[in-house]
N, C-alpha and C positions, 0 to 999 in steps of 0.2 A: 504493500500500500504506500508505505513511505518513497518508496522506487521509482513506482510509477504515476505518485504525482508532478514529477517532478522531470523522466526523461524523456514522455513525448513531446514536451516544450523547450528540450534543451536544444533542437535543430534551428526551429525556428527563432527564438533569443539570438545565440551565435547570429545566425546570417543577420535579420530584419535589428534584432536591436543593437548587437554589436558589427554590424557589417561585416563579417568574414564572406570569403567568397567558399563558392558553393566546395569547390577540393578541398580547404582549409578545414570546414565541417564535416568533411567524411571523413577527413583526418583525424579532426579534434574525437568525434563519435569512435572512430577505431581507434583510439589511442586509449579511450575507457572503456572500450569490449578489452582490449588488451590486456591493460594494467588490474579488469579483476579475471575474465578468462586466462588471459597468457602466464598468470601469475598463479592462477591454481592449483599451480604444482608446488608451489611455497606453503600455503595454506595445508595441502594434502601429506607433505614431510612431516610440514610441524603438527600435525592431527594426531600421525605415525607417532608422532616420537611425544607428547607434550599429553594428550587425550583433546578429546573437542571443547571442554568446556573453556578451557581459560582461551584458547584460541576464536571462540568464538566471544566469547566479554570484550579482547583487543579489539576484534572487527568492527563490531557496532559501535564503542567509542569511537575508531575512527571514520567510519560513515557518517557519527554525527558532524564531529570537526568537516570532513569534508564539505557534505553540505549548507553549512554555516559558514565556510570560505567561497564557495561558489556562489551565493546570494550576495556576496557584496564584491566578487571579482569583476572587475572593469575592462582589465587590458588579455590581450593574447595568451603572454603568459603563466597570468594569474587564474585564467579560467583554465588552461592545460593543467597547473598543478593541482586545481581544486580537483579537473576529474580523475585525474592519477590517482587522488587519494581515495576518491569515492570509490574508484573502480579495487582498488588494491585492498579496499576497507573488506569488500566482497570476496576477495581471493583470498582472506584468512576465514572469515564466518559461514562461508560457501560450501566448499571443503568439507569442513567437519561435521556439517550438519547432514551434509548430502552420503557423508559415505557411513556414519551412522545409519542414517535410515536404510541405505543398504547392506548392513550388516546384519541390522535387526527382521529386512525382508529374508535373507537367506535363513537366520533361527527359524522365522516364523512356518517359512516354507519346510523347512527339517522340521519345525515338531507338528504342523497340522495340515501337509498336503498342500495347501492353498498356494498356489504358486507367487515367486514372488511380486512379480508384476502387479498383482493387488494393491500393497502395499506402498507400492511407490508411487500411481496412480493417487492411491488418497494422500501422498505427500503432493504432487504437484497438484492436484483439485484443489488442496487446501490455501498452497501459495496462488494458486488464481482468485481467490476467493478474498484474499486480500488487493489483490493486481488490480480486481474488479471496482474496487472503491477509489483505486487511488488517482487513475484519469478523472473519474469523477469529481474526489477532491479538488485536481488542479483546476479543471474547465473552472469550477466554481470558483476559487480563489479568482482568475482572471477576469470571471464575469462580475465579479466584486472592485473590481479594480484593484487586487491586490498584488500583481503583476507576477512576474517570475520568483521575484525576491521573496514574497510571500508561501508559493511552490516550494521552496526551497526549503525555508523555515520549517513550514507544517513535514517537509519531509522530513528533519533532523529531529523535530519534535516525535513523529512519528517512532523512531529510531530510540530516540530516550526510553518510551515503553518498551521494546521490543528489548534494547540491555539490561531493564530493571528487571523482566520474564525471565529471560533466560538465568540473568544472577539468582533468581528465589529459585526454580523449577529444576532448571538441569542439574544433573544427579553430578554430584561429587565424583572424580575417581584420579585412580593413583597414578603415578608418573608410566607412562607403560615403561613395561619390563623390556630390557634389552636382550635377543635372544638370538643365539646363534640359528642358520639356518640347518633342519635336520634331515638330511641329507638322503638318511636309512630308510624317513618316512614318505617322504616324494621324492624318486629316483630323479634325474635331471635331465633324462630321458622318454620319462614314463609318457605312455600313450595319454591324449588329451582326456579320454572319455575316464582313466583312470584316476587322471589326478582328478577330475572333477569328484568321482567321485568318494575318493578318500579326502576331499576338500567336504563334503556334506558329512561324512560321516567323523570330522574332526571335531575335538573338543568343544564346549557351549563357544559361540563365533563372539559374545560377549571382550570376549578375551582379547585384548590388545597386545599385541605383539610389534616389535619395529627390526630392523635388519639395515641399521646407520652403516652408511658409506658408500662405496661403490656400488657393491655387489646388489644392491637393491635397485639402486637406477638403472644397473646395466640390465638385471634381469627384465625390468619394465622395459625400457626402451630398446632393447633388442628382440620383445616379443614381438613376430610381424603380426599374428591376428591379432593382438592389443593397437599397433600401430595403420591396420587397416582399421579399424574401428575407429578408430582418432579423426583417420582421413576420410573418412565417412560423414561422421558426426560435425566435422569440420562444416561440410559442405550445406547440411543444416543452419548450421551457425551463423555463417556467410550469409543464408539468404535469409534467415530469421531476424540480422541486421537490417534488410530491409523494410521494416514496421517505421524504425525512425531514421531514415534516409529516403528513398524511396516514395513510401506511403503519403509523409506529409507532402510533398511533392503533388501526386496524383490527387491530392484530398484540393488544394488549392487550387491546381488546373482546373479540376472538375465545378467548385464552388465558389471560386472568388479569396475565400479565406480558410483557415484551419480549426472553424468551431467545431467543425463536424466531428474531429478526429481521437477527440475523447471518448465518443462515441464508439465509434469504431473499437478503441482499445478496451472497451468495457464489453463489446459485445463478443470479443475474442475469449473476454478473461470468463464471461459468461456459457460460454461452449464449453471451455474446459472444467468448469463448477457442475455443469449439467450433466457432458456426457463422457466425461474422464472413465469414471469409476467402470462405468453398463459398455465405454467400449475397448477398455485395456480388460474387463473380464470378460467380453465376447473374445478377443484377440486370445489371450493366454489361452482359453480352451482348443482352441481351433487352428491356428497358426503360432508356427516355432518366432523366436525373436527376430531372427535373420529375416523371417519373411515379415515382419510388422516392418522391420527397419526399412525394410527394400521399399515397401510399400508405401511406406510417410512419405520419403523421399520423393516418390513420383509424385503425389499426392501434392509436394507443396510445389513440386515443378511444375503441376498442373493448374496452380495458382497464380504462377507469372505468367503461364501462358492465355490464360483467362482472361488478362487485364486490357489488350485490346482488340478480344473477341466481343466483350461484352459491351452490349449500348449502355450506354453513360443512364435510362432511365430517371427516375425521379429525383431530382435534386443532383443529380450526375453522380451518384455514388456507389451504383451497383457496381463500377470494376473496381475500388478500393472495398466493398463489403467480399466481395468474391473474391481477392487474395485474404484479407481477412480468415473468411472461411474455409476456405481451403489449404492456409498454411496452418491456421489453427488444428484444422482436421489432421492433416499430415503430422503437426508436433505430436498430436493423443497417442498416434501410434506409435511414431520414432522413438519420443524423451524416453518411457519406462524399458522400452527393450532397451534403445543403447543401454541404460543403466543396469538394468538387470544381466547382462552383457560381461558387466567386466568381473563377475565373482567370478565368476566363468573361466576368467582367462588369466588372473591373477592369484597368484597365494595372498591368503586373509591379511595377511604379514605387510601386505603391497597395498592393502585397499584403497588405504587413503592416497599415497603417491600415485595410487594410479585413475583415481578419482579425480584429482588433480589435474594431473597428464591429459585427462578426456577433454578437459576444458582449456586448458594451458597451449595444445596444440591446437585446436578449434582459434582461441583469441590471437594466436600468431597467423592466422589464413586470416580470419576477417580483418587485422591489421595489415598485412598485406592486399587485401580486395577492395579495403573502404574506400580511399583514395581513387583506384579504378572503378568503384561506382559511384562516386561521387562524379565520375568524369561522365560518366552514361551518362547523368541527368539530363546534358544537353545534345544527347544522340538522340534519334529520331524514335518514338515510341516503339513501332516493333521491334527496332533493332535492339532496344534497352533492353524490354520484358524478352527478347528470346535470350540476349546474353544470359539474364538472369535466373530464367530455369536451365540453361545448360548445365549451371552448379549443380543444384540438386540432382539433377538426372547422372551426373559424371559420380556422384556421392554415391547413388544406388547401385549403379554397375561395381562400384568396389565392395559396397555391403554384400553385394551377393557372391562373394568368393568367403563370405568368415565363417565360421561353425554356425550351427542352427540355433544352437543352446539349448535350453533345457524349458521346455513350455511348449503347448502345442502337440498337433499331429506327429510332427518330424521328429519331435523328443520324445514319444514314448507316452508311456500310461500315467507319469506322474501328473503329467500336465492338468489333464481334466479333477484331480483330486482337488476338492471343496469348489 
């Protein structure tokens, strides 16, 4: 909620109030996909090695400070630093929160059938359910004339509650234990479907374990199915950036101005409150993860290709509702497989680093792409929206080289359990 009062108005502030030109803002915007995606992997070490709590109290302190430097940043590089922090605030609180819940989806999935997909599903449901308020928020604030500065505020104020939660609520725990890796118990060779499953049948997953040094990075980033998955998820990323680059673009062609586009983001956040849960449970019974994955992907590809099939309609806004919708759609399926994805393909030992990683390489592509879409803006409408589903489409072609995992037809009888 605090988030997204505040970053579908960060496009337009840059260009219209501070006059940046249109590359400078795709720049400025990948530079904080960056510094909290690219940096994920910092968040995810220190999860490994620290536990999530105190990692996530650092984070939302500094989200707040961020956001409270950002409402009175004036010049170029006062507002770069403010999103640095904002963005980096997320690569520590991100992390930890996110490989928890996947830690706790894989227990749940070992002690009652239900695959874990469920689980993660009601984690993103929940963060849309906040997302959904906070466009709302901002429109208001502006319709108030409380301008960006205001957005701002209510976002750091936001953020105050959300560090005071977590300080009373999240469970205490101890420094994780330092432990050698055990070598005897997963060969270094062992067939993938084996370690998986001496990974389920391993001790309560509660248990934090870390593996400091080399040997822990090298083992993440020299896994290639961990690192097609990156390049995969990336490509999501890439064009999930396009909401606020992009979108407000199309929102303004079509209308004159950018009121409508609160709208929009609320009606995004509202698909995923409504039908997260009924269609990541249809998915897991039915289809393996690889094929959710594969299939979001087309799904949101099918969303840039949409945008100058469709008649502009009432108020010109049916091609901006219809990437809306159809990237929203394509996320329900992608986000819980990729995540569900990497217990899969990592020792428990890794989860956080490689939680990290998922996001870390993701924020290095959309920092590398923003800038090149930011230059699209001013290419000719087809040629934009076809660049821009090229992404996703190239993302699925690689998904569908990774393992199936474990859910679904392709994985077997567990899946349909609960």
């Amino acid at each position: 909620m605090g988030f997204y009062a505040v970053l579908p108005y960060l496009a337009t502030h840059l260009g219209s109030g501070l006059g940046m030109a249109g590359w400078l803002v795709g720049l400025v915007l990948g530079l904080r996909t960056f510094s909290q995606q690219g940096l994920f992997v910092v968040g995810g070490a220190l999860t490994d090695r620290y536990g999530p709590r105190p990692v996530v109290l650092v984070g939302c302190a500094l989200r707040i400070a961020g956001f409270g430097w950002l409402a009175f940043a004036a010049s170029t590089a006062t507002v770069i630093a403010a999103v640095l922090l904002i963005g980096f605030a997320a690569a520590l609180f991100s992390p930890a929160v996110e490989s928890e819940a996947a830690r706790e989806a894989v227990r749940h999935e070992r002690d009652t059938g239900a695959p874990r997909a469920h689980v993660l599903a009601l984690f993103s449901a929940a963060g849309q359910a906040g997302a959904f308020l906070g466009p709302l928020l901002g429109s208001l604030l502006l319709l108030l004339g409380g301008g960006f500065r205001a957005a701002c505020l209510a976002g750091a104020l936001v953020f105050v509650g959300v560090l005071a939660g977590h300080a009373r609520l999240m469970p205490r725990a101890d420094r994780v234990r330092e432990q050698a890796p055990e070598t005897d118990h997963v060969p270094e060779r062992a067939p993938e479907a084996d370690r998986v499953r001496e990974q389920a049948q391993a001790p309560d997953a509660r248990t934090r374990t870390a593996q400091p040094g080399r040997s822990s990075w090298r083992a993440v980033f020299t896994n290639r199915a961990f690192l097609l998955l990156c390049l995969a998820y990336s490509s999501y990323l890439v064009a999930y950036n396009q909401l606020y680059l992009s979108l407000p673009v199309e929102v303004e062609r079509a209308t004159g101005s950018q009121a409508a586009l609160g709208w929009l983001f609320a009606l995004s956040s509202l698909l995923v409150v409504a039908a997260q849960l009924p269609l990541t449970r249809w998915s897991a019974r039915r289809i393996a993860p690889r094929t959710a994955l594969v299939t979001g992907l087309a799904v949101v590809a099918a969303g840039f290709a949409a945008v100058p099939l469709t008649p502009g309609g009432p108020g010109g806004l049916l091609p901006g509702a219809a990437l809306v919708v159809l990237l929203t759609l394509g996320q329900m399926l992608l986000v819980p497989a990729a995540r569900g994805l990497v217990p899969d393909l990592v020792e428990d030992r890794q989860l956080g680093l490689a939680t990290g990683a998922l996001s870390s390489v993701s924020g290095l592509a959309v920092l590398g792409g923003s800038a090149a879409t930011g230059a699209l803006l001013e290419a000719p409408a087809p040629v934009r929206w076809a660049a821009l589903a090229a992404v996703p489409l190239a993302g699925a072609a690689l998904a569908f080289t990774l393992p199936a995992g474990r859910g679904g037809k392709e994985a077997g009888p567990r899946a349909v359990a609960g």
